[in-house]
C-alpha positions as CSV (number, residue, x, y, z in Angstrom):
1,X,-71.0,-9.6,50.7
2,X,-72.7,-11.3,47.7
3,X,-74.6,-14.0,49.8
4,X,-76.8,-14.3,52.5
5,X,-76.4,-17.2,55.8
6,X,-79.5,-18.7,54.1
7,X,-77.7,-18.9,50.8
8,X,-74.9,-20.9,52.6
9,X,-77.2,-23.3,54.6
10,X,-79.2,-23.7,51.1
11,X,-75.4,-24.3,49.7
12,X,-74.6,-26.7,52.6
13,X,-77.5,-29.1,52.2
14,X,-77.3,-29.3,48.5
15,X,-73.7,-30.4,49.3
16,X,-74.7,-32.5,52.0
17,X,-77.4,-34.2,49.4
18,X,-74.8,-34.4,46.8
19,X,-72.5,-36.6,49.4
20,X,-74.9,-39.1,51.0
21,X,-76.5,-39.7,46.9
22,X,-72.3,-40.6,46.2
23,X,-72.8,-42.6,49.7
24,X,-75.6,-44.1,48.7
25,X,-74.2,-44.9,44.6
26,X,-71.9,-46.3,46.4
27,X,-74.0,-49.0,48.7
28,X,-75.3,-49.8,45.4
29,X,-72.2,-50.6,44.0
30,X,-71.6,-52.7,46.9
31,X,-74.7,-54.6,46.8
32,X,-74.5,-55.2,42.9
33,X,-70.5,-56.3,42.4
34,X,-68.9,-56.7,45.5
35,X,-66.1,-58.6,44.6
36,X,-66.7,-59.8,41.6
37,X,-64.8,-60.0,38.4
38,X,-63.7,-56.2,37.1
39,X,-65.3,-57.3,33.5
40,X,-69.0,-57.3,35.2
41,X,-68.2,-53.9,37.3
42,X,-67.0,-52.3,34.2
43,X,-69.8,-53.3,32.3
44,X,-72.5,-52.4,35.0
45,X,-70.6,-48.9,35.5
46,X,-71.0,-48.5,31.4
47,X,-75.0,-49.3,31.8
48,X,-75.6,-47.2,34.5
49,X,-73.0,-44.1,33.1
50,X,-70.1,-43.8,35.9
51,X,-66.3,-44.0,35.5
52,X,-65.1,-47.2,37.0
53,X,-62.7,-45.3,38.4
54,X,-65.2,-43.2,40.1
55,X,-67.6,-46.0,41.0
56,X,-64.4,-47.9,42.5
57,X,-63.9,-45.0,44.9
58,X,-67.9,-44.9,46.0
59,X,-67.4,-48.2,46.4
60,X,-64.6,-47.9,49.2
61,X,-66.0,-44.9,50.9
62,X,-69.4,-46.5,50.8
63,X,-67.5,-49.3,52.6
64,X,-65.5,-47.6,55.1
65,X,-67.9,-44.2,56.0
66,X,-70.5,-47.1,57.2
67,X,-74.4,-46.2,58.2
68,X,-73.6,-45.4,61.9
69,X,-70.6,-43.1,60.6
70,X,-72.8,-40.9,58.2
71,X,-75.5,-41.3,60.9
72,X,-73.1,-39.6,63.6
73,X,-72.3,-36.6,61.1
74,X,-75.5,-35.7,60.8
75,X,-76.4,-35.7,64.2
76,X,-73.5,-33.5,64.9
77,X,-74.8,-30.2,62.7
78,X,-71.0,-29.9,60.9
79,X,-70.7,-29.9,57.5
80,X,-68.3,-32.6,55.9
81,X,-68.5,-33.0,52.4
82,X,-68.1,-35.7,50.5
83,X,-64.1,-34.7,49.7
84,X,-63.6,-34.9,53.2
85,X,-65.1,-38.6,54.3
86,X,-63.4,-40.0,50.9
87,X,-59.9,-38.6,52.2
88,X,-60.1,-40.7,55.9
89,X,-61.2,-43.7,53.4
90,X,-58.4,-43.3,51.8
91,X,-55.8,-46.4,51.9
92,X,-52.6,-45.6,54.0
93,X,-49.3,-47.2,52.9
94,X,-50.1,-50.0,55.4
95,X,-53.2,-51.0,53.4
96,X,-55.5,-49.5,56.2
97,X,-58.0,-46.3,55.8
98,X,-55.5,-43.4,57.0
99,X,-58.6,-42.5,59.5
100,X,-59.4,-46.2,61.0
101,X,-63.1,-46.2,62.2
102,X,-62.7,-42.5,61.5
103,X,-61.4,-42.2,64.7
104,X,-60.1,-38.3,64.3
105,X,-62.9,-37.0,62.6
106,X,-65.1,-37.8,65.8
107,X,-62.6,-35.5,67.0
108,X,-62.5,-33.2,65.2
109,X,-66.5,-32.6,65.1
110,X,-66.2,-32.4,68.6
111,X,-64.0,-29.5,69.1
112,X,-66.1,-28.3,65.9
113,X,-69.8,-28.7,67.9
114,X,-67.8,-26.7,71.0
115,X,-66.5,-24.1,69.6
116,X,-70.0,-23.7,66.9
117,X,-67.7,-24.0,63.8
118,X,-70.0,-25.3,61.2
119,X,-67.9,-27.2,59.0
120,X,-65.1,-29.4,58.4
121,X,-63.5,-28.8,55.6
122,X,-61.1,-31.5,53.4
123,X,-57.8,-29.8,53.8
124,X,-58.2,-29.2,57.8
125,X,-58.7,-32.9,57.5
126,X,-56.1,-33.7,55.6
127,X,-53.7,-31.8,57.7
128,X,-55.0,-33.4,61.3
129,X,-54.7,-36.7,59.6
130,X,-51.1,-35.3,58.8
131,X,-51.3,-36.0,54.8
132,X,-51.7,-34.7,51.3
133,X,-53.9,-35.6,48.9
134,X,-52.7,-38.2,46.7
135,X,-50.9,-37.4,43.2
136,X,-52.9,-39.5,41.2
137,X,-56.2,-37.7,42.6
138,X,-55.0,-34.4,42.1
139,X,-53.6,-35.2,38.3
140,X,-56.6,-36.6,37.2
141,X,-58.7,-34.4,35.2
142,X,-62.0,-35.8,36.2
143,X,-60.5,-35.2,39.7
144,X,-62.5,-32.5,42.0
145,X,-59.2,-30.5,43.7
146,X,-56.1,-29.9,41.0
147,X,-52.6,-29.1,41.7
148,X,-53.7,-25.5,41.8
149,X,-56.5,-25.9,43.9
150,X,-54.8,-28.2,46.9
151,X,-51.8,-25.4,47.1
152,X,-54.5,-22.7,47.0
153,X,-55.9,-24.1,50.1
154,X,-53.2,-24.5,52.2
155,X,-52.4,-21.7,54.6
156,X,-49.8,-19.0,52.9
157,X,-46.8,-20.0,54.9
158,X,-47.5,-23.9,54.5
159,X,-48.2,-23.4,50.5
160,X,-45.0,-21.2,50.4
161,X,-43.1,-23.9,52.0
162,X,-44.7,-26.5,49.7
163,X,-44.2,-24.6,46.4
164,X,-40.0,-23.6,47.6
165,X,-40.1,-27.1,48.6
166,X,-40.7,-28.5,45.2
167,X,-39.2,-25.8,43.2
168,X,-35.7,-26.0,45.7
169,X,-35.2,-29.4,46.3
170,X,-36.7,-31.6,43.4
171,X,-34.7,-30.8,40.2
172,X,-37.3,-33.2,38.5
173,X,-40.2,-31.2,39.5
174,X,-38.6,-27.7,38.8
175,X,-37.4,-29.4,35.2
176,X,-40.9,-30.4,34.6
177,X,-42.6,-27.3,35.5
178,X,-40.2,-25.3,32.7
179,X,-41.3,-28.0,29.9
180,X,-44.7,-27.5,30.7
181,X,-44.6,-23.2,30.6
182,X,-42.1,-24.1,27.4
183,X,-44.9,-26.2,25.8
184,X,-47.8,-23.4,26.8
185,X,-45.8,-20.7,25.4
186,X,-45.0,-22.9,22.4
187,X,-48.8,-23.7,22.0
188,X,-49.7,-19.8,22.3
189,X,-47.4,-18.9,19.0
190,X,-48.5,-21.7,17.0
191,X,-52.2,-20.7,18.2
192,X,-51.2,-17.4,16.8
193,X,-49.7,-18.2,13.6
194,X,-52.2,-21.0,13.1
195,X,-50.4,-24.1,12.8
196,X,-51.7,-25.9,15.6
197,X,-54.5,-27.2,13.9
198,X,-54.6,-31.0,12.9
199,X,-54.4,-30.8,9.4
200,X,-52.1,-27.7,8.9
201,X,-50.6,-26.5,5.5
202,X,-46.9,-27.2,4.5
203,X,-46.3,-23.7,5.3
204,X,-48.0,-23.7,8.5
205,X,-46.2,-27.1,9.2
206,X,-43.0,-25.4,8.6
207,X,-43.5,-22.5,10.6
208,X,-44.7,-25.2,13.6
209,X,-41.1,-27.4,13.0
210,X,-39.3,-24.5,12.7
211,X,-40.6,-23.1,16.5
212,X,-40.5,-26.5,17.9
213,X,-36.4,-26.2,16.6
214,X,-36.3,-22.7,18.0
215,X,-37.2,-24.2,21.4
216,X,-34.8,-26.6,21.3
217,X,-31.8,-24.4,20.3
218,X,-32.8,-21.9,22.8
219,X,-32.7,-25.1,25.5
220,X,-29.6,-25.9,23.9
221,X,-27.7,-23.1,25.0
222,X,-29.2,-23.0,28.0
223,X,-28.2,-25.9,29.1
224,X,-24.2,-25.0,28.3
225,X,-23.7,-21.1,28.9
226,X,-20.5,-19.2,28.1
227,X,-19.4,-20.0,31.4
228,X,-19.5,-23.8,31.2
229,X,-16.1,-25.3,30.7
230,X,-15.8,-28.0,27.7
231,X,-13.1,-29.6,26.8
232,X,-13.7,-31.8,23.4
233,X,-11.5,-34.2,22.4
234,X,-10.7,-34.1,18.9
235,X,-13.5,-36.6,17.4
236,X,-16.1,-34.1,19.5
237,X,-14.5,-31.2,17.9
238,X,-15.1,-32.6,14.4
239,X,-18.7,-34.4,15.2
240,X,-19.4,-30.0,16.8
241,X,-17.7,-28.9,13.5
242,X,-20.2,-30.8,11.2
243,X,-23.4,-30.3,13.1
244,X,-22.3,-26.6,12.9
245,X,-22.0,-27.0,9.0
246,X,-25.4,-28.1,9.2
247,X,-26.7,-25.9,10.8
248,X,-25.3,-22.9,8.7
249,X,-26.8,-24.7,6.0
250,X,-30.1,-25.1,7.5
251,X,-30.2,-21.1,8.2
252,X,-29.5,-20.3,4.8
253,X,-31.7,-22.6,3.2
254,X,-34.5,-21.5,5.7
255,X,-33.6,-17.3,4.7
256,X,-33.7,-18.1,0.7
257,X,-36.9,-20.0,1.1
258,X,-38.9,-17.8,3.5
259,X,-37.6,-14.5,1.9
260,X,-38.7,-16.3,-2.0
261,X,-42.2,-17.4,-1.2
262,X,-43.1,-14.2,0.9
263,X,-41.8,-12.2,-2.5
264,X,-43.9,-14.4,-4.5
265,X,-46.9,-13.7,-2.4
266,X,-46.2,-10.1,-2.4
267,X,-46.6,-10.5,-6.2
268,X,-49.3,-11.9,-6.4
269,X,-50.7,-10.0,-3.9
270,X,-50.1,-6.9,-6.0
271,X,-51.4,-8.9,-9.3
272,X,-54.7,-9.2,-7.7
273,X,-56.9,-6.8,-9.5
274,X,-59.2,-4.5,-6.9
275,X,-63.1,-4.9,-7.5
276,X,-65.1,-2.1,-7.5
277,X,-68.5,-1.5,-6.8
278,X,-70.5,0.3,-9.4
């Protein structure tokens, strides 16, 4: 093992200094804008450096983990971090905090204290509270847990579930999952060939359009294999008929012009006299 128990209490009360200074942000926040216009809290948020979207959030846990709250975690010895007192903070669908008074984590650091477990972490939370984080949360990039992160701490049988869940049942999920590893790969060969840069050349440019249309093609006949069944009418047949003549067009002219200029630069490659030292 590459750490020590002192190395995790030393971890522990960093975290636990890091959550009541959020805590304590957020008592500020309160203090200083409570309800006033969103104009003056963004503007105090840009003086002092914090997201407004952040500072909204210390805010509301600020407001909902109140003094005797905080007061009883500490006296109970369990680590909760921060992650974990915003989650029973967070609204419900009924407008409320999904843990009222925070009713179930005095629970929970009770069976915690009796059976010397010494933390509770956001995802056991979550799960006794019986929900996920939100979507918003876990897509935002200044966000603490990703997508990644939430299924990676979820048990192996409850992530599996979750992941053939999504990938099963939601055609829109499972759709947006392949556009996104279509993208990435798409990304990678224009890294490669380097036309992913802002200001690319017209051959680079090319080569970047011309991927881009790969990608579509190869979607194209994805979406209608061999097997699929089609039955044009004849104004389809002649619309398929002309797009086809395009497209025969467009290969040729892309073969002539991509065989001609890498000739030419084989030319002048070969023009170019070889210095040698003397």
């Amino acid at each position: 093992m590459s750490y020590t128990d002192q190395d995790v209490r030393e971890g522990r009360r960093l975290m636990n200094e890091g959550c009541e200074n959020r805590l304590v942000i957020g008592d500020k926040l309160l203090s200083v804008t409570p309800s006033g216009p969103d104009g003056a809290f963004d503007q105090y948020c840009d003086e002092i450096g914090l997201s407004p979207r952040t500072a909204r959030e210390y805010r509301h846990t600020a407001r909902v983990c109140t003094p005797p709250v905080r007061q009883l975690v500490a006296d109970s010895g369990v680590h909760v971090s921060y992650s974990a007192l915003r989650e029973g903070a967070r609204l419900a669908p009924s407008g409320k905090p999904y843990d009222q008074d925070y009713t179930t984590l005095r629970s929970l650091l009770q069976e915690a204290g009796g059976a010397g477990i010494g933390r509770i972490s956001a995802p056991q939370y979550r799960r006794a509270l019986g929900i996920g984080p939100g979507l918003q949360d876990l897509l935002d990039p200044a966000s603490d847990m990703s997508v990644a992160q939430y299924l990676g701490s979820l048990p192996p049988v409850e992530r599996d579930k979750a992941l053939r869940e999504l990938v099963e049942e939601d055609d829109a999920f499972r759709d947006a999952v392949k556009r996104a590893m279509d993208d990435k790969r798409r990304r990678d060969r224009e890294g490669r060939t380097g036309c992913g840069g802002d200001k690319p050349s017209k051959a680079q440019a090319l080569v970047r359009d011309l991927v881009r249309l790969n990608d579509q093609i190869t979607a194209l006949m994805h979406r209608y294999p061999p097997s699929a069944a089609l039955d044009f009418t004849r104004e389809e047949t002649t619309a398929c008929v002309e797009a086809l003549g395009t497209v025969e067009v467009l290969a040729m002219w892309i073969g002539v012009r991509v065989k001609k200029d890498a000739a030419s630069a084989a030319r002048r490659q070969a023009a170019t006299p070889e210095l040698v030292g003397v």
